[in-house]
C-alpha positions in Angstrom: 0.0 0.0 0.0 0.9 3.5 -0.6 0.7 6.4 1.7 0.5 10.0 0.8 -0.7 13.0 2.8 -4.3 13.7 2.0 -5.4 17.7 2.1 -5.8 19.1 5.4 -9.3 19.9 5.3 -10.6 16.8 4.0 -13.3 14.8 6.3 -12.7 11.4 7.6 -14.9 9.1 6.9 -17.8 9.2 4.7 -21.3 7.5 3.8 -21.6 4.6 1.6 -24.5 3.4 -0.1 -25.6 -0.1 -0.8 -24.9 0.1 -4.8 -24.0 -3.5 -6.5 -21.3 -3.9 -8.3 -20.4 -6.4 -11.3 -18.9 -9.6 -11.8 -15.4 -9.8 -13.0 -13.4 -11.4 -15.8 -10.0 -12.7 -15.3 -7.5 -9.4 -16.2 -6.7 -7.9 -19.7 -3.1 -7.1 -19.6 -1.4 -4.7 -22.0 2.3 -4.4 -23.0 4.4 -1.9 -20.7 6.3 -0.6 -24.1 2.5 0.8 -25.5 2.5 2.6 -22.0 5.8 4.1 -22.8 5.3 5.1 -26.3 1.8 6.9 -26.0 1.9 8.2 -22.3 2.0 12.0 -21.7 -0.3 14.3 -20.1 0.0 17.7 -21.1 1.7 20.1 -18.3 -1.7 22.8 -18.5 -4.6 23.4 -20.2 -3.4 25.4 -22.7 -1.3 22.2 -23.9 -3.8 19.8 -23.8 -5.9 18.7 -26.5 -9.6 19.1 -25.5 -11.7 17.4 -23.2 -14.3 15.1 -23.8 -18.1 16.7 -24.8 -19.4 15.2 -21.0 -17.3 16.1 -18.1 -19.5 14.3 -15.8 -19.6 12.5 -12.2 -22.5 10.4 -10.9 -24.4 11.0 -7.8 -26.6 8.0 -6.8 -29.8 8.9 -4.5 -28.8 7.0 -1.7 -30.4 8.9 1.2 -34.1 7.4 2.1 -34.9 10.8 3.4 -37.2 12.5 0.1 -36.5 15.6 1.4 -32.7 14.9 0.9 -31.2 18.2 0.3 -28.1 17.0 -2.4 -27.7 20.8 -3.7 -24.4 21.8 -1.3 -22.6 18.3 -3.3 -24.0 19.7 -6.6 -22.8 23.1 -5.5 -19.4 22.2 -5.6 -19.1 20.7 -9.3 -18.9 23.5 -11.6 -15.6 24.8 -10.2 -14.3 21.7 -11.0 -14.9 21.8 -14.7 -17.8 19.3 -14.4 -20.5 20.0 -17.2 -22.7 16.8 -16.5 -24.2 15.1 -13.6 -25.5 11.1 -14.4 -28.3 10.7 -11.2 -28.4 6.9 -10.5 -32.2 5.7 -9.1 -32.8 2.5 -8.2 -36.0 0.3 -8.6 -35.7 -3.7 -7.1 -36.8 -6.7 -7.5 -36.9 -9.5 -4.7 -33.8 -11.7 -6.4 -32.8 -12.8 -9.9 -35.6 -15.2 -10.6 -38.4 -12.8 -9.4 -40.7 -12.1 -12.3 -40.7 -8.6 -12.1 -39.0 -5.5 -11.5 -40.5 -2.5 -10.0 -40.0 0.7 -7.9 -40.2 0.2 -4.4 -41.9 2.2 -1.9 -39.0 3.0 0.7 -35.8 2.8 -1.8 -36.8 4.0 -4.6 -36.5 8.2 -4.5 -39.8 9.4 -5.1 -41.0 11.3 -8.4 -40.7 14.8 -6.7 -37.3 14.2 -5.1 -35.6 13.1 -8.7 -37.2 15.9 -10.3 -35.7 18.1 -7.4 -32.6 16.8 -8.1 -32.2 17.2 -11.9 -33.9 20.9 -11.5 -31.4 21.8 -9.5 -28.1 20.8 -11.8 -29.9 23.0 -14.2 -29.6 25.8 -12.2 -25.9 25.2 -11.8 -25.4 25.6 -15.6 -25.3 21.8 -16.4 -26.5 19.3 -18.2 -28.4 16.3 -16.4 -28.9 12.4 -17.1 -31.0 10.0 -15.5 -30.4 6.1 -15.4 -32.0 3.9 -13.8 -30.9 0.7 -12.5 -32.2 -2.5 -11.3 -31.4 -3.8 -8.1 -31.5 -7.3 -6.5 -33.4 -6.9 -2.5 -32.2 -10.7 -1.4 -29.7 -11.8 -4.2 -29.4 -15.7 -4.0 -25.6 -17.3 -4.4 -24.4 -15.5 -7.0 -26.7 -13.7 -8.5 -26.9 -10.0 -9.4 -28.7 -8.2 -12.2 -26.3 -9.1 -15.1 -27.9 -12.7 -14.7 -31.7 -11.9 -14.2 -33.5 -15.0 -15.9 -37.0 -15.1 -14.8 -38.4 -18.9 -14.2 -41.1 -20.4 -17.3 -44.8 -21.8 -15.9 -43.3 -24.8 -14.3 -40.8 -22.2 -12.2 -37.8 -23.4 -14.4 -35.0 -21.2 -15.6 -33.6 -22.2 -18.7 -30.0 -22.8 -19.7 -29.4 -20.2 -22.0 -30.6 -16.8 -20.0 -31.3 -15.3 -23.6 -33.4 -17.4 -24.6 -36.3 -15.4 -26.0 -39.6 -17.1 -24.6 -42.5 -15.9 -23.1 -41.6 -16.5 -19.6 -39.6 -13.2 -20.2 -43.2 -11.5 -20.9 -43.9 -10.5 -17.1 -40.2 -9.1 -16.5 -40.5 -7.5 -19.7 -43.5 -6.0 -19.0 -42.5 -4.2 -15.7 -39.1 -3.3 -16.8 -40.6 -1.3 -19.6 -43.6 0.2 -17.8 -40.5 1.9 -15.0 -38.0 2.5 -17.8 -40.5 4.6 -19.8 -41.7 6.2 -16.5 -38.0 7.3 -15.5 -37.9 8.4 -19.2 -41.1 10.8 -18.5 -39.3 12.0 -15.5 -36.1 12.9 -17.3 -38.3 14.6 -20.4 -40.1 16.7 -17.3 -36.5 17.4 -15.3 -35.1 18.6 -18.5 -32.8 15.7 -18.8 -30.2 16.2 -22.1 -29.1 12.1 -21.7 -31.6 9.0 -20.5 -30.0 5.3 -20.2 -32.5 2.5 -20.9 -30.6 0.2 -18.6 -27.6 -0.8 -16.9 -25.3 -4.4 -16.9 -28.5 -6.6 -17.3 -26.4 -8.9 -20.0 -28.7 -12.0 -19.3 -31.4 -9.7 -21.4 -28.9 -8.6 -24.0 -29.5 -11.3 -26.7 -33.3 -10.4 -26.7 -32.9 -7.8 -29.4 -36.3 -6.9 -30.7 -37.6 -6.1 -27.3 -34.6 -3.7 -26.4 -35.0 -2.3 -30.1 -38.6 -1.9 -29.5 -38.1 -0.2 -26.0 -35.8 1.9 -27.4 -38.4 3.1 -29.7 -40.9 4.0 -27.2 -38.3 6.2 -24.9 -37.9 7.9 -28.1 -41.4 8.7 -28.1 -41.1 10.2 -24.6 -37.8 11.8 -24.3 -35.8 14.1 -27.0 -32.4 13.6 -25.7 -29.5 11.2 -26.2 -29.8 7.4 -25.5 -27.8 4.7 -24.4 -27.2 1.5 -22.2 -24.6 1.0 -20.1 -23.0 -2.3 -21.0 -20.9 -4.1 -18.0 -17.3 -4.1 -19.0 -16.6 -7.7 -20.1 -20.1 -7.6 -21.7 -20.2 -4.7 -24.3 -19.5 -7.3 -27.6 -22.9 -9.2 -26.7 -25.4 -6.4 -27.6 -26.8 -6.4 -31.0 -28.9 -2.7 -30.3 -26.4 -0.4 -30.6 -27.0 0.8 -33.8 -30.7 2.3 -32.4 -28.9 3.9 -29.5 -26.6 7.3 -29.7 -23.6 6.2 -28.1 -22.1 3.4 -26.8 -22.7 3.1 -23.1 -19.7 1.4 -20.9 -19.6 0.6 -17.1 -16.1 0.5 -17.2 -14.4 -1.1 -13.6 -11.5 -3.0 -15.6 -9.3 -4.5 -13.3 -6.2 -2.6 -14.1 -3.5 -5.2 -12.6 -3.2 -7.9 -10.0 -0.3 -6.0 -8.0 -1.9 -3.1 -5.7 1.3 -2.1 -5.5 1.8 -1.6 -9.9 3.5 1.3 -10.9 1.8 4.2 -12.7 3.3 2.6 -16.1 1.1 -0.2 -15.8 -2.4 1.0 -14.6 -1.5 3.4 -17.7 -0.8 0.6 -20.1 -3.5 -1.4 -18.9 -5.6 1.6 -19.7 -4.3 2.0 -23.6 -4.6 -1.6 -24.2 -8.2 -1.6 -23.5 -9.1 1.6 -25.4 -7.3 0.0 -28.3 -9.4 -3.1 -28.2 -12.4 -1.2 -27.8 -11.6 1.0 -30.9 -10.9 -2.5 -32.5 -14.2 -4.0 -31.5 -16.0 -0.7 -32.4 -14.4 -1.3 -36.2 -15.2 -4.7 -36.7 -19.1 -4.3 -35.9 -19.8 -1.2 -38.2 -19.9 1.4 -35.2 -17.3 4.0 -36.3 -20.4 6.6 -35.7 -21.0 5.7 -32.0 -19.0 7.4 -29.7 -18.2 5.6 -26.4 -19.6 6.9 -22.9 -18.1 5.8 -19.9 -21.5 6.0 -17.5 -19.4 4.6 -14.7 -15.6 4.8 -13.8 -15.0 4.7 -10.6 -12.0 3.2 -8.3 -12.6 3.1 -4.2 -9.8 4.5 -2.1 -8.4 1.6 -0.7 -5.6 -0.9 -1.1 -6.3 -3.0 -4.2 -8.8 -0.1 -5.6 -7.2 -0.7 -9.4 -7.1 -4.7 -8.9 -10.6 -5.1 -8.1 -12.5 -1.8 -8.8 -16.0 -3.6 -8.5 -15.2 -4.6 -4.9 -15.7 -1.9 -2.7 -16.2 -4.7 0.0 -12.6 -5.4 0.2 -11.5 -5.1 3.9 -8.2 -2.8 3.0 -7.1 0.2 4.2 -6.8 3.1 2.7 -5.1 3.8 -0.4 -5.4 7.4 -1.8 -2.7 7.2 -4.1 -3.9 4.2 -5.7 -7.5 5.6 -6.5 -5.5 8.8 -7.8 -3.2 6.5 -10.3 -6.0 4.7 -11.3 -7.3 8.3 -12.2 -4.7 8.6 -13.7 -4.3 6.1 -15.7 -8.0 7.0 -17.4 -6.9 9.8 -18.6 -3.6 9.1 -19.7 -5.4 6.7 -22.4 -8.7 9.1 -23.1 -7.0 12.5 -23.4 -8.2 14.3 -26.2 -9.6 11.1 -27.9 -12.8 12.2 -30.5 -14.1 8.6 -29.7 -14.4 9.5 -26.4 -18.1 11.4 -25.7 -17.6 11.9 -22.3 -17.3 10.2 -19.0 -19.1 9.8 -15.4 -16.6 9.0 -12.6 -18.3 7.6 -10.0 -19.3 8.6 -7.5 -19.9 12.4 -6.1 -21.5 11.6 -2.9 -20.2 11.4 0.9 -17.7 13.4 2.7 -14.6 11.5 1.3 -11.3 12.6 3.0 -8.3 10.4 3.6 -9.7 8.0 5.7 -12.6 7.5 3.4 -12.3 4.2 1.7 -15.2 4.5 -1.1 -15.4 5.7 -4.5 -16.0 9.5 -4.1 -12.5 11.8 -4.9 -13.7 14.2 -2.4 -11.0 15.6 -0.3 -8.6 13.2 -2.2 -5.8 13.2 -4.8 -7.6 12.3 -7.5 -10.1 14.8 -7.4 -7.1 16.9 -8.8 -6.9 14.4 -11.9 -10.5 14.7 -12.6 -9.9 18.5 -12.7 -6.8 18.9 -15.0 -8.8 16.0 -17.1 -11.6 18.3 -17.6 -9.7 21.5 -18.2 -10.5 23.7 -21.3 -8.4 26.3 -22.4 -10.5 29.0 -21.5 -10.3 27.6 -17.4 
């Protein structure tokens, strides 16, 4: 573990919400020399090429109190250079054979409260998403939303979790009746980006329903749309082409050494951008641009091995969530594939004893602010 002093005024601890991460695939490497030959940040603004179009951070809803008051975190984001803010709402369903999503009572932030939210980053001067996201209440084993597969009439669950039968009718039906409700909400809030879903790659081979849900949010809501795809995951889609960007959780495990030096996490970084650009070839996609909705990297010890995991019982690690930072932006900087990006997340009172995935009162809140530098800042 690294140390390094964190700033002065930073709080000490923080609160942590109860947002599920995904599963993982064994580690992409990528060869040290491409670190080497295309590293280089650019020593100030005036330098740099120019940011992405979205300069964003999520904020999830986490607080059960609907008359939350997030405006002083919002308050703070357009010194940094922020231009978007990607609100995260959950709706549940009981576990992963349940045959139906919906909002729930308690959890889910109510209609008023989201609005609230989205009304006020317009106020600030920027631009607001919404995406909603399915959660699992009582997860059995090892289940999680990427593998949702409702049971048939006998209570079954096939093999193949994309197979496209009508036991998928009743999750269907209630994943499009809150989908198209959050996309009202967003149309109302003023909304300029909506995301029809998030890391539910169990549903991914079941094209002609996402095509055809993707046609009714159009019908609702004027702005940009995507799906967020989980990381290993993105090649399985077959929608893309009816969406406006290509939409990436992105928590790549950037090496199995939390102690790697900046040249790896960096390399790590290029080598998937390059197989992303690869993939994006091959398929005909040269006119979707990607969209990180999620990068995010908790403060702790083994942050950059395991970036999903904010369970891990490590201490904390600033420097390694500012590498891994780091190492994002080294590989995006001044990319015109980019769009934009969300770094997860802007909420709690981070500091260097914080161990979550806020860079509040930490190093790498400075990376996310040279990485969204313009020249007129």
């Amino acid at each position: 573990m690294r140390t390094i002093l964190a700033p002065p005024d930073a709080a000490d601890n923080s609160d942590r919400g109860d947002r599920l991460f995904p599963m993982r695939r064994p580690l992409l490497s990528a060869p040290l020399a491409l670190a080497f030959a295309l590293l280089g940040s650019a020593s100030s603004a005036e330098d740099a090429p120019p940011p992405p179009t979205i300069r964003g951070v999520g904020l999830t809803m986490h607080s059960k109190d609907p008359t939350y008051d997030y405006g002083p975190f919002l308050a703070e984001l357009p010194a940094l250079g922020v231009t978007d803010v990607c609100v995260f709402v959950h709706f549940y369903q009981p576990h992963g054979r349940s045959p139906q999503p919906a909002r729930h009572p308690l959890k889910t932030p109510t209609d008023r409260a989201i609005l609230s939210v989205l009304r006020t980053i317009r106020r600030l001067g920027l631009r607001a998403a919404l995406l909603p996201i399915v959660l699992l209440e009582r997860p059995r084993a090892d289940e999680w939303r990427g593998n949702i597969a409702p049971p048939d009439r006998r209570g079954r669950t096939r093999g193949d979790p994309n197979f496209a039968g009508p036991f998928w009718d009743p999750w269907w039906r209630g994943y499009r009746r809150e989908v198209l409700h959050f996309a009202r909400l967003a149309q109302e809030g003023g909304a300029t980006l909506f995301c029809v879903g998030s890391e539910l790659s169990s549903t991914e081979g079941l094209t002609r329903r996402w095509e055809n849900l993707i046609d009714d949010v159009r019908r609702v809501f004027s702005g940009r749309l995507t799906y967020s795809a989980n990381w290993d995951h993105y090649q399985h889609p077959r929608f893309w082409k009816h969406l406006d960007c290509i939409g990436l959780s992105g928590y790549y495990e950037l090496s199995r050494d939390p102690d790697a030096p900046q040249e790896e996490l960096s390399g790590t970084w290029l080598g998937i951008r390059q197989r992303l650009l690869d993939w994006r070839a091959d398929r005909g996609l040269t006119d979707k641009p990607f969209l990180f909705l999620e990068i995010g990297y908790p403060s702790l010890d083994g942050g950059a091995v395991k970036p999903w995991d904010y369970t891990q019982e490590s201490p904390p690690d600033l420097e390694e969530q500012r590498m891994a930072y780091q190492a994002f932006a080294d590989a995006w900087r001044g990319r015109p594939e980019l769009l934009g990006v969300f770094f997860y997340e802007w909420w709690g009172r981070g500091g260097p004893q914080d161990r979550g995935y806020t860079p509040r009162g930490k190093p790498a809140l400075e990376v996310l602010r040279a990485f969204f530098a313009t020249k007129e800042r």
